[in-house]
TORMI-89071 format. One record per atom (N, C-alpha, C): x, y, z. Coordinates in steps of 0.05 Angstrom, whole numbers, padded with zeros to 5 digits, always signed. Example, Ala and Ser with C-alpha at 12.3 -4.5 7.8 and 13.67 -1.06 7.14 Angstrom:
<atoms>
+00264-00114+00156+00246-00090+00156+00264-00066+00156+00257-00045+00142+00273-00021+00143+00258+00001+00157
</atoms>
This chain:
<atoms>
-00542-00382+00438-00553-00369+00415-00540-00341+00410-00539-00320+00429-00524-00302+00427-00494-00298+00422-00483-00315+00434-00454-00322+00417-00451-00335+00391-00471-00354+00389-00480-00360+00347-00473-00332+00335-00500-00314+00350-00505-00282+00335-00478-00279+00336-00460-00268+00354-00439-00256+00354-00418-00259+00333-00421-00291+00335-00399-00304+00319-00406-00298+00293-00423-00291+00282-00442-00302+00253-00433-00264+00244-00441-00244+00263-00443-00213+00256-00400-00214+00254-00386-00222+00266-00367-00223+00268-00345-00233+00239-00360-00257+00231-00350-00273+00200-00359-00253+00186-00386-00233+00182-00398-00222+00159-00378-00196+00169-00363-00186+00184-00347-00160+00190-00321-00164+00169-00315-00194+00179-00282-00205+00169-00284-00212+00138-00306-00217+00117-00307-00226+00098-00329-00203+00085-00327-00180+00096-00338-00157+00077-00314-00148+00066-00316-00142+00042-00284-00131+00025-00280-00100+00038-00256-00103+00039-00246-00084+00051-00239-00082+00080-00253-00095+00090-00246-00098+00117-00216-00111+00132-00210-00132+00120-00184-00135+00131-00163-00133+00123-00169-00130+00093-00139-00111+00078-00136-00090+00101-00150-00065+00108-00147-00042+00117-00137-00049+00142-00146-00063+00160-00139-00079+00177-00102-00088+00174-00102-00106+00158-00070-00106+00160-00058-00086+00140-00062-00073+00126-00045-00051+00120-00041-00034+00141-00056-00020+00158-00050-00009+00178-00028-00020+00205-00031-00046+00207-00011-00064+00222+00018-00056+00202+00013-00070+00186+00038-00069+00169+00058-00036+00167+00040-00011+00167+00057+00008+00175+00059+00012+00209+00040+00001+00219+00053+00014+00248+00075-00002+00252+00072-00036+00245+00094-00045+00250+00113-00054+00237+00116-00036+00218+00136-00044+00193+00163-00048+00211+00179-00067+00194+00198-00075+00202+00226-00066+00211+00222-00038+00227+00248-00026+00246+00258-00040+00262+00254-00061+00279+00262-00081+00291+00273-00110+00283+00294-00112+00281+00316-00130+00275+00318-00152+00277+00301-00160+00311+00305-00178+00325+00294-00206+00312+00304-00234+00317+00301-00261+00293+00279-00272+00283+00250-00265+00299+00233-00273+00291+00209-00241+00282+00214-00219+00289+00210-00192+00284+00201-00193+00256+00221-00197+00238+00213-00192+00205+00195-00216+00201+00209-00243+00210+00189-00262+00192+00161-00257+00202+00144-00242+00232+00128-00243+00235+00122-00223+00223+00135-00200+00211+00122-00185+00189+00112-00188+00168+00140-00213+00154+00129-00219+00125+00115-00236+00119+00099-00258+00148+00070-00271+00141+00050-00242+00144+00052-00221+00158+00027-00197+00160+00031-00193+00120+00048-00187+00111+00061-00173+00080+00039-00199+00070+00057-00225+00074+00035-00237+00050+00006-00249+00047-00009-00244+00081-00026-00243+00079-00041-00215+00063-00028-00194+00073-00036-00166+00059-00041-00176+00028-00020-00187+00009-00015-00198-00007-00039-00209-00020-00044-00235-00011-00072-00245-00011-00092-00237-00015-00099-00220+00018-00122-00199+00006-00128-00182-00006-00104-00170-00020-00104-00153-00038-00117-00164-00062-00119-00191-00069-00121-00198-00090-00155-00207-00091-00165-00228-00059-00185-00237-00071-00205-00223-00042-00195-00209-00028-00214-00183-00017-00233-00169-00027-00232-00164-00049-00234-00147-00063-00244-00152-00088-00272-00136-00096-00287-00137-00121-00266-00134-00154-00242-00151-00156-00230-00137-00185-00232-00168-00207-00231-00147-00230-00245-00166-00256-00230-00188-00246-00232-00211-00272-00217-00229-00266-00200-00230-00284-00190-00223-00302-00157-00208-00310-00147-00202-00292-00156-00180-00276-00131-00164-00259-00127-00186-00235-00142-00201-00223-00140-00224-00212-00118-00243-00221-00121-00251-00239-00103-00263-00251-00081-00249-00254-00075-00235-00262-00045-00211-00269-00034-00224-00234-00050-00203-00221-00038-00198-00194-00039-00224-00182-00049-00248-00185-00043-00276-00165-00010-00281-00186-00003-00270-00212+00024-00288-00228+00039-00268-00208+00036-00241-00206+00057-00217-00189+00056-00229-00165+00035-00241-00150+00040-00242-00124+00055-00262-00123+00054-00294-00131+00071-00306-00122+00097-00317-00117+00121-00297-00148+00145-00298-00144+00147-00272-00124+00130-00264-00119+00135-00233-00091+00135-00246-00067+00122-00264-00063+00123-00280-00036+00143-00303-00038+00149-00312-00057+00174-00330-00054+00197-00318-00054+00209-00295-00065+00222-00285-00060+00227-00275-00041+00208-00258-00026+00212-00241-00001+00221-00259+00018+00218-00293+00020+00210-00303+00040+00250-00319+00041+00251-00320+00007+00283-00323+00005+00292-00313+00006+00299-00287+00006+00306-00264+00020+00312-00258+00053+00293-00265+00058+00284-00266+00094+00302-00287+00105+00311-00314+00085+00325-00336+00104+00361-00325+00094+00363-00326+00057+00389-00314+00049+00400-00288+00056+00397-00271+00052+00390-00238+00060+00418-00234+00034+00409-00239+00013+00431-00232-00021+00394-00209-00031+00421-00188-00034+00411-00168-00051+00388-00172-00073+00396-00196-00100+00387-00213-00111+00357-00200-00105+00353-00228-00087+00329-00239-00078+00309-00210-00073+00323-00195-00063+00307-00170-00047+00298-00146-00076+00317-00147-00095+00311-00126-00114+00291-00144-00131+00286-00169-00133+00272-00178-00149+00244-00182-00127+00243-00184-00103+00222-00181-00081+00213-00144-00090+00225-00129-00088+00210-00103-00087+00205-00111-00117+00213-00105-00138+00202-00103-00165+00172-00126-00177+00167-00156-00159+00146-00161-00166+00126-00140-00149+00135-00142-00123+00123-00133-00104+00111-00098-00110+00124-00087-00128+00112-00057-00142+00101-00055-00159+00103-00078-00176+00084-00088-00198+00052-00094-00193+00054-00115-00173+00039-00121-00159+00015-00097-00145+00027-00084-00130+00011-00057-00113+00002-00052-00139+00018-00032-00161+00014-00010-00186-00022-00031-00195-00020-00057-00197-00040-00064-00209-00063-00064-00196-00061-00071-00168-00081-00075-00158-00094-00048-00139-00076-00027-00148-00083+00004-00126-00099+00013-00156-00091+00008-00177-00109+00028-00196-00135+00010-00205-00136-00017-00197-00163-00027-00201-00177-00024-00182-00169-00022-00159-00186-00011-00130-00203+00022-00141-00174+00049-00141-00184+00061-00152-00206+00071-00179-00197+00051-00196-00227+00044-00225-00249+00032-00203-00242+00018-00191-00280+00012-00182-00282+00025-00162-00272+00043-00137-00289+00057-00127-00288+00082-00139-00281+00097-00166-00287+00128-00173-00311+00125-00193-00312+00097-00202-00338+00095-00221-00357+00078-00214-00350+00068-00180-00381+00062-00170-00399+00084-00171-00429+00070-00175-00445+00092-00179-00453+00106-00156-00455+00090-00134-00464+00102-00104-00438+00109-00081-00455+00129-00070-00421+00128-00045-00430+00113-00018-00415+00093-00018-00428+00067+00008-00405+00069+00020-00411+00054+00046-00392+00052+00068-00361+00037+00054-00369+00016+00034-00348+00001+00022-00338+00019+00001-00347+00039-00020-00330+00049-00026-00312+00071-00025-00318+00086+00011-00301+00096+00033-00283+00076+00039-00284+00057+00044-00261+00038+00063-00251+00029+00032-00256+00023+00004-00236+00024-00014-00223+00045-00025-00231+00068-00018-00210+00097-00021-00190+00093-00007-00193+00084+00021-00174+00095+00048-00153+00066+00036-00170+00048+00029-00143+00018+00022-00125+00043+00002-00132+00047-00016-00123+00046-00045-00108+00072-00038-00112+00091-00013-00086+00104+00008-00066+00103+00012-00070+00073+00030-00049+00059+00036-00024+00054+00014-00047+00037+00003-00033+00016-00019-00012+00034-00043-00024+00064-00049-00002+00078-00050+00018+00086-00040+00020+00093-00019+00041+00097-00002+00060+00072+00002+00042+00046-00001+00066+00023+00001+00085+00021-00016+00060+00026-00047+00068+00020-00071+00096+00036-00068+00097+00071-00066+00124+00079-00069+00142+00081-00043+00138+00066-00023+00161+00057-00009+00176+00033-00018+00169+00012-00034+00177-00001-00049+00196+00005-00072+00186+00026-00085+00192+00048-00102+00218+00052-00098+00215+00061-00073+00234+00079-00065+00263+00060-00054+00252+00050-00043+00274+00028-00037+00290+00011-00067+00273+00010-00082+00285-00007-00109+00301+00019-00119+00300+00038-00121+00311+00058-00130+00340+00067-00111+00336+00063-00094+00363+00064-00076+00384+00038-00076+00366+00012-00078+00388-00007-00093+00397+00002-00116+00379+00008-00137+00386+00014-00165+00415+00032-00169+00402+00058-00151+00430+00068-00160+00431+00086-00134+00453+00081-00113+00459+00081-00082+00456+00113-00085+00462+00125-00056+00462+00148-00050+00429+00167-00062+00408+00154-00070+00385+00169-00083+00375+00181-00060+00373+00182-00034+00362+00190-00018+00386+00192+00008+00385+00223+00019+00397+00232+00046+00379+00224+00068+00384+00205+00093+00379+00204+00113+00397+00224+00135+00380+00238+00151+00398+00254+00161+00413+00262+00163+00413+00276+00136+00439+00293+00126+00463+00268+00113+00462+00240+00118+00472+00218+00105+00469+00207+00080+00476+00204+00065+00475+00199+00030+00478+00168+00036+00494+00150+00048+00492+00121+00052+00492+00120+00088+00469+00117+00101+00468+00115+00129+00481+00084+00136+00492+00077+00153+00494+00053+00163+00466+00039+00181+00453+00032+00153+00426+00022+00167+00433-00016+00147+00416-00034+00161+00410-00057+00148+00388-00045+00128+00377-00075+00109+00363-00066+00093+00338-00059+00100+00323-00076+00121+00304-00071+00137+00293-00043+00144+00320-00037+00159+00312-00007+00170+00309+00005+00158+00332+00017+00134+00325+00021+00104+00296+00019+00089+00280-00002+00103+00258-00007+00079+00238+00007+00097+00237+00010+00120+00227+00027+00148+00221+00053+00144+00249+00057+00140+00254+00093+00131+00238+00090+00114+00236+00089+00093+00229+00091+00056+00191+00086+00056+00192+00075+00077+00158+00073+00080+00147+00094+00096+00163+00103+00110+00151+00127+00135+00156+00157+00114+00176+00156+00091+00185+00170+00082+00160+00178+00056+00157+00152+00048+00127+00157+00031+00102+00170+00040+00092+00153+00056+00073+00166+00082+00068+00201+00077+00093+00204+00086+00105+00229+00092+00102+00254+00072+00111+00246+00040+00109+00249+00018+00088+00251+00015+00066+00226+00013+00042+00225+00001+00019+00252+00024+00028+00254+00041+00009+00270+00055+00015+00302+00061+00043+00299+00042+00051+00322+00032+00061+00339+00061+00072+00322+00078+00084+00345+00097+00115+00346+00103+00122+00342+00090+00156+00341+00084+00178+00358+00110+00191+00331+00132+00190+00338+00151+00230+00356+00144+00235+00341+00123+00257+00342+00118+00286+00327+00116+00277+00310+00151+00296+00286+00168+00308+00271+00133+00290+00266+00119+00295+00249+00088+00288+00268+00066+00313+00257+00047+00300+00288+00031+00321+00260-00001+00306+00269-00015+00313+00254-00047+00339+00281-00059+00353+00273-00071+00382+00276-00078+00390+00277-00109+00376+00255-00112+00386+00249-00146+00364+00256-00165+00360+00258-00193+00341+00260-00205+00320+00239-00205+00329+00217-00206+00304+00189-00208+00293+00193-00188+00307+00186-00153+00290+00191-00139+00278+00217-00136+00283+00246-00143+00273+00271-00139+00245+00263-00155+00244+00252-00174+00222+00256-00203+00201+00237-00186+00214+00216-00170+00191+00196-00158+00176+00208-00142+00198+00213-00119+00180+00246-00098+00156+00264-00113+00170+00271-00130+00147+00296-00138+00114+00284-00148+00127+00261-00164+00102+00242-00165+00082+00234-00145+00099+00235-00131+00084+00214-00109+00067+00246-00098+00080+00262-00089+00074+00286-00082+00047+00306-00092+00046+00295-00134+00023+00301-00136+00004+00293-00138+00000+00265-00137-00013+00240-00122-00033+00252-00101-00011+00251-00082-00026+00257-00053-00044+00283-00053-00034+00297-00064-00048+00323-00077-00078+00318-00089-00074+00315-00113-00100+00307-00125-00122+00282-00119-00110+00263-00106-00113+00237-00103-00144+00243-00083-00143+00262-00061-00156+00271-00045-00178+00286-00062-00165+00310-00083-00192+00323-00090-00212+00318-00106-00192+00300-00122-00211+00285-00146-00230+00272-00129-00223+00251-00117-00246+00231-00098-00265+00252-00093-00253+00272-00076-00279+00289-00059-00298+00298-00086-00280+00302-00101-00302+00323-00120-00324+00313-00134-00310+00269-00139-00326+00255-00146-00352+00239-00132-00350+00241-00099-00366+00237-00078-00388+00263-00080-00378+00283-00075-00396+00310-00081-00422+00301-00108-00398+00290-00129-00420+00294-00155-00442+00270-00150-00428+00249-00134-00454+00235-00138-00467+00235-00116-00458+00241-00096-00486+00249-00077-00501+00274-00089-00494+00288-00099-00513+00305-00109-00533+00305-00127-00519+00284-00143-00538+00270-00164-00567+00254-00159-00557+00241-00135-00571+00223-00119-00596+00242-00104-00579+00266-00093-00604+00275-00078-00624+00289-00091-00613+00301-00116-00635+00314-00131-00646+00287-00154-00644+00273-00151-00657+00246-00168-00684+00238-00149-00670+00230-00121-00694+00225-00106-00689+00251-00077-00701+00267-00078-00695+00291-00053-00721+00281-00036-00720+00286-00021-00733+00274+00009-00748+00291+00017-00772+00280+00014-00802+00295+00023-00800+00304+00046
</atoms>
């Protein structure tokens, strides 16, 4: 009976929204794909398209944006995955571009429903910290399509074209967002050209505001809340 309980509190952990997006987004940056080795990436890019997935039906969004994002997700997962076996440019610039499409839609519908939920609950904490992430993915993606687009957009240590695969490349460009979005600019990567400079700064005042607005909007409604009902 107690392992019933266990099992039963365990399904209602895994199938509360938000829960396992956060869960593998966090996998997916610790173990984003710096490692080369033959089965390394593909066990990344089943973590990517499960992320994928739950991005879509995790998660409380209308059913438009549902729809939008299941047409973006699935040439993003066929692609990435022909990509993964061909390794042609092709495949990979059309992999990041559904695949940014994709994030852009589903990080600002996260954001619309938790800044205009009415209450501040444990779920719409753990949909701020997704819709975190999911920025920072969004412009490592970004960032990487922009360095195919037009080469040399970004110096790797002190390198304008490093001799990295694309992988490592897509490694860098996500640690490099991160990095960006939390606004502590170590330097090691630094943007070069105007497109990528203009993305940086973006992304830069993102991370900036992204934080105060939320807070300022948590503030207003707990406060609203407590002077509505204030506690005898």
């Amino acid at each position: 009976m107690e392992f019933m309980r266990a099992i039963q509190r365990f399904k209602q952990y895994v199938l509360a929204p938000y829960n396992s997006l956060l869960i593998i987004l966090l996998l997916l940056f610790v173990f984003r794909p710096f490692f080369t080795a033959v089965f390394y990436p593909a066990i990344w890019k089943f973590f990517l398209t499960l992320g994928l997935l739950l991005a879509i039906f995790d998660i409380h969004h209308r059913k438009w944006v549902k729809i939008i994002a299941t047409i973006l997700a699935i040439p993003a997962i066929i692609f990435s995955w022909l990509f993964l076996i061909l390794h042609t440019s092709f495949f990979e610039v059309l992999t990041i571009s559904f695949t940014t499409a994709f994030l852009l839609i589903c990080t600002c519908s996260i954001i619309y429903d938790v800044v205009l939920r009415a209450r501040v609950t444990l779920e719409t904490l753990k949909g701020v910290i997704s819709a975190y992430f999911l920025f920072a993915f969004l412009f490592g993606y970004m960032y990487t399509l922009i360095e195919l687009i037009v080469p040399g957009s970004f110096s790797i240590d002190g390198m304008t074209h490093p001799d990295l695969s694309i992988l490592d490349y897509f490694s860098k460009m996500f640690y490099f967002s991160f990095v960006t979005l939390l606004t502590i600019g170590y330097g090691d990567i630094v943007a070069v050209k105007e497109l990528s400079q203009t993305a940086v700064v973006i992304e830069g005042v993102i991370g900036q505001f992204y934080v105060a607005i939320l807070v300022a909007r948590i503030v207003a409604v707990y406060s609203f809340y407590s002077h509505k009902h204030p506690s005898n």
